[in-house]
C-alpha angles and dihedrals in degrees: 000000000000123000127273113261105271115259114253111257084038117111125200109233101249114252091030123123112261126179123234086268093060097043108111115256110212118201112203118194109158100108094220088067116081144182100271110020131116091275098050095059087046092064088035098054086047080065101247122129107234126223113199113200105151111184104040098143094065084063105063127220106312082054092060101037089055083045096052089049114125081359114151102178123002125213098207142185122194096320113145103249098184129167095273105054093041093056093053086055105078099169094051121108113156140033124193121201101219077213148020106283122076103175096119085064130080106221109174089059094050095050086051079056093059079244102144112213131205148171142200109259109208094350098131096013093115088050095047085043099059087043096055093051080049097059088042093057090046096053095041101051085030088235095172094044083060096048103046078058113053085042080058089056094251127115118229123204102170116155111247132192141250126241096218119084093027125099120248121197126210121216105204127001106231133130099295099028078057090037084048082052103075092039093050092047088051089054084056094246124141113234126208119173136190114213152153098229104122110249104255091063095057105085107152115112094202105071122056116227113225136159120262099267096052098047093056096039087054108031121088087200125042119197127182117222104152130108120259106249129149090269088050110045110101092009089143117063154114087327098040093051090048087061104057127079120271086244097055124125118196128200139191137187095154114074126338094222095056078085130056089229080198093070100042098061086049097054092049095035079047100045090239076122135020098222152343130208114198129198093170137035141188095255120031118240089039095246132233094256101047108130088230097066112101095019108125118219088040116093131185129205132181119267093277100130092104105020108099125127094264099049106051083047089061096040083053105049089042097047096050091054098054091048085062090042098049092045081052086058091255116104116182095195109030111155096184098039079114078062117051123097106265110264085052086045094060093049092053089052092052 
């Protein structure tokens, strides 16, 4: 007779014997990790069976439910794990984020659920951070305006700018906007930065620390760098916009709806900024009716800020290790361990 499937909040002591029904079953659904792969045998000498299924999202909430099913631990991308289809999932424990954002996930039900959920803190933020330099050098030496020109035949010589000498401001202080610091300095550009991190963890003589107003009235660039929460969605908008110079340019590689996406193609359509270069938007693909699309001075482009090699190789190993260290009842990352019933809450703590 084989055992019972294991209760959710309960944890296997590691080197015992467990059945094939007690063995952890693993879903996978970030599409960079793959059978096979590095990550894969990690889970797998760990003793867990894995379970690949990339592009969940696309499939909506019965997908997902069918895909939880029998699901101990879930390696996730940016999958919609809502109430609803948590709590149709009774074997799962532990979710791990290959990555820094958790929006997608409702963390307070799962924690309701006993379902521990963590990310990954810092994992991608060098590679967000050169990125973000990236999109700042494009806008300001206008470097695909030149080359959609010259690709049109034409031959643009329109004066650009340098980066030295002009003010960026930091929205959040987090482990990319500190990582984006040192690489604007270098650049010779002064940094101010508006955040919640309490003062005595903002040590970094470099940046000036400012409210809101004051950061977009006074910054030349403007880059995004905070986590999407209820204070946060649409924090930038028509007022926001009215506040920072004609000659602006904002950029974002955080959340899209940080940002009223509405308003900001008013205020460059309408000249109250120069530009806008976008990593992330509200909807992913950007769709045919999205009122940035034909402005010219806003470019999308398509969720890369913290995609490079190293870093989803990071993202990978890591993940995977928190997943075998949740489902052994000691997070590392666990942004909703405040959260858990007690008895959850004492394994996440260790």
């Amino acid at each position: 007779m084989t055992s019972p499937s294991p209760q959710r909040g309960t944890y296997p002591v590691p080197g015992a014997a467990r059945d094939e029904e007690t063995v952890p079953r693993i879903l996978i659904t970030t599409d960079y990790l793959l059978p096979g792969d590095e990550v894969d045998h990690q889970l797998r000498a760990h003793g867990h069976t894995t379970v690949h299924a990339p592009q969940l999202a696309r499939g909506g909430p019965d997908q997902l439910v069918a895909a939880l099913d029998g699901i101990d631990a879930a390696l996730v991308a940016h999958e919609p794990l809502t109430a609803e289809v948590l709590s149709a999932a009774p074997r799962l424990r532990a979710i791990v984020r290959t990555g820094v954002g958790y929006d997608s996930i409702d963390v307070a039900a799962a924690a309701r659920l006993g379902i521990t959920v963590s990310n990954l803190p810092g994992i991608n933020a060098n590679a967000v951070a050169e990125y973000t330099l990236g999109l700042l050098l494009t806008a300001a030496r206008r470097l695909l305006q030149s080359a959609s020109g010259v690709a049109a035949g034409r031959w643009p010589r329109e004066d650009g700018h340098e980066l030295r000498g002009s003010t960026l401001g930091l929205i959040g202080y987090g482990a990319a906007a500190r990582a984006v610091v040192p690489l604007a300095r270098a650049f010779g550009m002064e940094v101010l930065c508006t955040t919640g991190v309490p003062e005595h963890e903002r040590s970094d003589p470099s940046v000036r620390f400012v409210a809101l107003p004051e950061l977009l009235a006074s910054s030349d660039y403007v880059s995004v760098h905070t986590a999407l929460t209820d204070r946060t969605r649409g924090l930038l908008d028509a007022s926001a916009f009215r506040r920072m110079k004609s000659t602006a340019v904002l950029i974002n590689t955080a959340r899209g709806a940080i940002v009223d996406e509405h308003a900001l193609a008013d205020a460059v359509r309408t000249g109250e900024i120069a530009a806008a270069a976008l990593d992330v938007v509200s909807e992913e693909p950007l769709p045919a009716d999205s009122p940035l699309r034909d402005v010219e001075g806003i470019v999308v482009f398509s969720h890369l800020a913290g995609q490079t090699a190293e870093a989803r190789a990071a993202a990978g190993r890591e993940g995977a290790a928190e997943v075998v260290a949740a489902l052994e009842g000691r997070p590392r990352f666990a942004v909703n361990a405040h959260l858990l019933p007690r008895t959850s809450r004492a394994r996440a703590d260790g």
